[in-house]
C-alpha positions as CSV (number, residue, x, y, z in Angstrom):
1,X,155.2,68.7,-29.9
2,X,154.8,72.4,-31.0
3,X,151.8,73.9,-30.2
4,X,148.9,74.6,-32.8
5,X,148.9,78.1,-34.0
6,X,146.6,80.3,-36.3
7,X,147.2,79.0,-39.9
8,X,148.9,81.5,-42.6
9,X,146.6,82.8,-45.0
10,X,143.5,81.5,-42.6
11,X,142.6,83.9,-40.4
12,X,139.4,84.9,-41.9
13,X,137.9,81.4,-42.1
14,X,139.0,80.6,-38.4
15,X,137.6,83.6,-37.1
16,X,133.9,82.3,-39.0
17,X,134.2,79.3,-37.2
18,X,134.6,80.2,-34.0
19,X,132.1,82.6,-34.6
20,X,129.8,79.9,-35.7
21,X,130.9,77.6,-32.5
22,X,130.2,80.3,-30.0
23,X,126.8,81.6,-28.3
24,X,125.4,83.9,-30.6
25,X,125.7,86.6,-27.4
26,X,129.0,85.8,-27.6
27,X,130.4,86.0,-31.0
28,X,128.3,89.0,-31.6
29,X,130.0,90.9,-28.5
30,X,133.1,93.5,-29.2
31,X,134.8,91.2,-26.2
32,X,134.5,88.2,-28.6
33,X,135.7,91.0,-31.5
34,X,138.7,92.3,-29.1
35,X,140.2,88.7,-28.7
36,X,140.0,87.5,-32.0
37,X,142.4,90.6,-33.2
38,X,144.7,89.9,-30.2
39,X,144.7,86.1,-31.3
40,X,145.9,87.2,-34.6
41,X,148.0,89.8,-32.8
42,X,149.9,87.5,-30.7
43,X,149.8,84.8,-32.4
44,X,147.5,82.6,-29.9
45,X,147.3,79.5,-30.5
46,X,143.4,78.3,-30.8
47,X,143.2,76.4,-27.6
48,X,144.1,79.9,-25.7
49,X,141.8,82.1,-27.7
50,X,139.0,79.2,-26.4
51,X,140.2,79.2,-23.2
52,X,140.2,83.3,-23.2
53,X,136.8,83.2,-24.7
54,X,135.2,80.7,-22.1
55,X,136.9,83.2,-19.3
56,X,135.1,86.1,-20.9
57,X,132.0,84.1,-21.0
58,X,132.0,82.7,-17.0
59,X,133.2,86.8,-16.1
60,X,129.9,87.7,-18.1
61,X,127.5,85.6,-16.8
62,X,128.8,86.3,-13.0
63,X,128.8,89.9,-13.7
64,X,124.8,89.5,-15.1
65,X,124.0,87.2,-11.6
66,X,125.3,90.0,-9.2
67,X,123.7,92.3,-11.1
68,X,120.4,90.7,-10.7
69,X,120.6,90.3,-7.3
70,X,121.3,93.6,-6.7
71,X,118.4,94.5,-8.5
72,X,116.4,91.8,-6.4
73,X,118.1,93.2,-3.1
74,X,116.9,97.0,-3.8
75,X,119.4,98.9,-1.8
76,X,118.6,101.9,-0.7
77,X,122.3,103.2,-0.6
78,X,124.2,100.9,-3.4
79,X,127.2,102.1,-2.8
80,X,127.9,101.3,0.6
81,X,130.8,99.4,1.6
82,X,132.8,98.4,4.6
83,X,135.6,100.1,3.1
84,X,133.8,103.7,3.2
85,X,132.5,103.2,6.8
86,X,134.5,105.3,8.9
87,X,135.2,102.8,12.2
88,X,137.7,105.0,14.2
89,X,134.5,107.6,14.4
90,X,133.1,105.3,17.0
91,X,135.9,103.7,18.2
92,X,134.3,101.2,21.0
93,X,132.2,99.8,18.0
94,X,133.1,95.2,17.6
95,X,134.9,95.9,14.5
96,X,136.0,92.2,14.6
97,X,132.4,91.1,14.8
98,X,131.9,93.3,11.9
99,X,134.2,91.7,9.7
100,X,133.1,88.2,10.7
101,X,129.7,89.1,9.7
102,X,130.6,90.2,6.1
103,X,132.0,86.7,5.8
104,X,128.4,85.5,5.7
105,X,129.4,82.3,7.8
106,X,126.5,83.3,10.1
107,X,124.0,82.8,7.1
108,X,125.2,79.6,6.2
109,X,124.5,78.8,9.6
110,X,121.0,80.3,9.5
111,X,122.0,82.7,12.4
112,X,120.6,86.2,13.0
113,X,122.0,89.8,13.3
114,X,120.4,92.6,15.5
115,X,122.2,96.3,15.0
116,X,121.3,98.8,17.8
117,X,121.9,102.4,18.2
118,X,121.0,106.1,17.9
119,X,120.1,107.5,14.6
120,X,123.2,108.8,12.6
121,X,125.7,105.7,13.9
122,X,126.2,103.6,10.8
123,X,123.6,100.4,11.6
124,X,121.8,101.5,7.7
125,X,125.8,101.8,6.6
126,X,126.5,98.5,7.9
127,X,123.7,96.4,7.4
128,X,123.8,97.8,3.3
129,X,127.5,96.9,3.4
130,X,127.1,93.2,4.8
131,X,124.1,92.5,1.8
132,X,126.2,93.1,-0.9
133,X,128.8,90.9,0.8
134,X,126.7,88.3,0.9
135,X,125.9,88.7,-2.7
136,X,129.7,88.7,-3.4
137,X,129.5,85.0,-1.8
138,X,126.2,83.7,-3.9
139,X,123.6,84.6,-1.9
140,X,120.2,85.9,-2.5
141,X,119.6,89.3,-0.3
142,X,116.7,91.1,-0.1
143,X,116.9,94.9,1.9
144,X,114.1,96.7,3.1
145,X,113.2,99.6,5.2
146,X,110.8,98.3,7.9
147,X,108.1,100.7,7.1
148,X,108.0,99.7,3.1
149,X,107.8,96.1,3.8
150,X,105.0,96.3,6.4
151,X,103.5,99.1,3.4
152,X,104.2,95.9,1.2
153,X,102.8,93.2,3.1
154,X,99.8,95.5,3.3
155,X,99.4,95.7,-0.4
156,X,100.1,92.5,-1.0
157,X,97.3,91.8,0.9
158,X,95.1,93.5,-1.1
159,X,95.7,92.5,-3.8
160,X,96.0,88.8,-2.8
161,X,99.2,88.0,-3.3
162,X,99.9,88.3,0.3
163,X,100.8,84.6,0.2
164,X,103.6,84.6,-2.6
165,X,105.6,87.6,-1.4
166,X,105.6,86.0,2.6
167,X,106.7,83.2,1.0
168,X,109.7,85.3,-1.2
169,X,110.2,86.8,2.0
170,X,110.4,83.6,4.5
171,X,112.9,81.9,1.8
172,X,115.8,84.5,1.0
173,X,118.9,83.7,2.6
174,X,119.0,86.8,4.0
175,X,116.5,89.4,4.7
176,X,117.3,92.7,5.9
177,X,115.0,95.1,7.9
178,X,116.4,98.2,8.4
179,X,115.5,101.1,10.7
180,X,112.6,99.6,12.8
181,X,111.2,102.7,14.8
182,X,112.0,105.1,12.4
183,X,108.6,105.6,11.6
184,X,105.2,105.1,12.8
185,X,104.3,102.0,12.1
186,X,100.6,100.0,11.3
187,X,98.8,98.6,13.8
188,X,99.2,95.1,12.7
189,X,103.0,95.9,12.0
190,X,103.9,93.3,15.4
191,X,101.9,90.4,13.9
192,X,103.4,90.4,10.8
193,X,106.9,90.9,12.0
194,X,106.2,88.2,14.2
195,X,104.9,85.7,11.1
196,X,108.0,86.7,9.4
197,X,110.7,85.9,11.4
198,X,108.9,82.9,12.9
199,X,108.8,81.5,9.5
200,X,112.6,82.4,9.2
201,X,113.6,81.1,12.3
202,X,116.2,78.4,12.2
203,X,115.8,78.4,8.2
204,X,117.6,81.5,6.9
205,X,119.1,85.1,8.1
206,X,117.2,88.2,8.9
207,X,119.3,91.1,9.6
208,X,117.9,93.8,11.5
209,X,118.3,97.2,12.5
210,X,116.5,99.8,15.5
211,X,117.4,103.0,16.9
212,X,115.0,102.0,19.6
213,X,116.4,99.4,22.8
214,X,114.5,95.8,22.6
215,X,112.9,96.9,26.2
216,X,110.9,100.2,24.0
217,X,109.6,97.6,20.8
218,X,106.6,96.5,23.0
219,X,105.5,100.0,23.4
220,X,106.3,100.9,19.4
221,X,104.9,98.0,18.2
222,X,101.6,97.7,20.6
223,X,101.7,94.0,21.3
224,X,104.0,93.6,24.1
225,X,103.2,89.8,23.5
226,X,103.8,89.5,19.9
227,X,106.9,91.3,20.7
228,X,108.0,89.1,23.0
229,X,107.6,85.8,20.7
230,X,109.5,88.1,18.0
231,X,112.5,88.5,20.1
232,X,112.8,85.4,21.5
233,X,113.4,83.7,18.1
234,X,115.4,86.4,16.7
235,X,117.6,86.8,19.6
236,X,118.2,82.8,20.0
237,X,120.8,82.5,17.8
238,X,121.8,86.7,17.1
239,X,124.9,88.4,16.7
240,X,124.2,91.6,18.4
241,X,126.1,94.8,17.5
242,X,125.8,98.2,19.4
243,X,126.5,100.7,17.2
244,X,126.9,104.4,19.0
245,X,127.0,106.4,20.7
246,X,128.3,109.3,18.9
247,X,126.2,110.1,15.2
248,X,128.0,110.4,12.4
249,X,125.0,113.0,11.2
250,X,125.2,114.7,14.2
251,X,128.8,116.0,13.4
252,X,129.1,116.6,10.1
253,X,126.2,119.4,10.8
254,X,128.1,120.6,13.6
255,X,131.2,120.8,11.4
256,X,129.6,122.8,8.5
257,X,127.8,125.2,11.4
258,X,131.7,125.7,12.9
259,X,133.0,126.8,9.4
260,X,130.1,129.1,9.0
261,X,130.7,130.8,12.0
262,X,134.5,131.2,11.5
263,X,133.9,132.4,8.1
């Protein structure tokens, strides 16, 4: 049987009703527009200008839910990917484990990642890059620098609403703290690490990142025992990934001081 195809003389009063059978988001978009003229164009026949239309529609929506949780993720550096990060820099770096992390198996298994190096080796690069692989896959990722989230716990808790953000924070699939001892930190800054990733444990992914060893956090945190409780959940199920030694910082400064000497 031949295929169904746009009736002579009927264009106009087709176009109406799909116009009248689609979303109003839809049929008033310049996609919806765009395929109506290359269903006249090409002669489509109706099922594959619906079939078109419901591909524009799905492409939309997924386009509007990564978008969102981008927004909800706040990366600091949007743009990083594991296709810009330079690997052969540090050459020793687990490039495998890299790549297995970015398949986000590890938060479907509610595991946890610790990143550890000097300043200028790629952990923010990384850790940036994995999060909006993990929104590629569906899930919900929220990035923080450690110092803002404590700053953010903090207000929260002034404002008393301490109580709904921990509990945005204990439920995200995966929650990234990036650059713990970057900065001097509150005094309570141990306990309420420790709250949040004992409330994480074993129920969703934290992602973390130090320029500092493990062995230094009970001295940069001030509660060697509240560190201790901290580490032993987060490191109970971690990938760990040493990141270093050389920094990627480190030489692009020494580059642009070699040019300007043999200028």
């Amino acid at each position: 049987m031949a295929a169904t195809r746009w009736p002579s003389g009927k264009t106009s009063s087709m176009a109406t009703a799909f116009r009248l059978a689609m979303p109003a988001s839809v049929a008033s978009s310049r996609r919806f527009a765009t395929r109506l003229r290359q269903a006249q164009a090409e002669k489509l026949t109706p099922i594959d200008l619906v079939s078109a239309l419901v591909a524009d529609e799905l492409r939309r929506r997924q386009d509007r839910l990564l978008e969102r949780r981008h927004k909800l993720a706040r990366f600091r550096d949007p743009d990083r990917s594991l296709d810009t990060f330079d690997f052969d820099f540090n050459k020793k770096m687990n490039r495998a484990l890299v790549y297995e992390l970015a398949t986000a198996r590890f938060i479907a298994q509610r595991e946890d990642v610790l990143m550890l190096g000097p300043p200028g080796t790629g952990k923010s690069h990384l850790a940036q890059a994995i999060g909006r692989a993990a929104i590629q896959q569906g899930y919900r990722v929220i990035y923080r620098e450690a110092h803002t989230l404590l700053e953010e716990l903090a207000d929260a808790t002034l404002a008393g609403t301490r109580k709904d953000y921990v509990m945005e924070l204990a439920s995200v699939p995966l929650l990234i703290i990036d650059d713990l001892g970057m900065r001097k930190l509150a005094h309570t800054a141990a306990e309420d690490l420790l709250e949040l990733i004992m409330r994480r444990y074993e129920r969703a992914s934290t992602l973390l990142t130090s320029n500092r060893p493990v062995d230094d956090w009970g001295k940069l945190l001030g509660d060697t025992a509240a560190v201790t409780a901290l580490l032993d959940r987060l490191l109970h199920h971690a990938h760990v990934l040493k990141c270093g030694p050389r920094s990627w910082r480190t030489k692009v400064q020494t580059d642009l001081r070699t040019e300007e000497v043999s200028k």
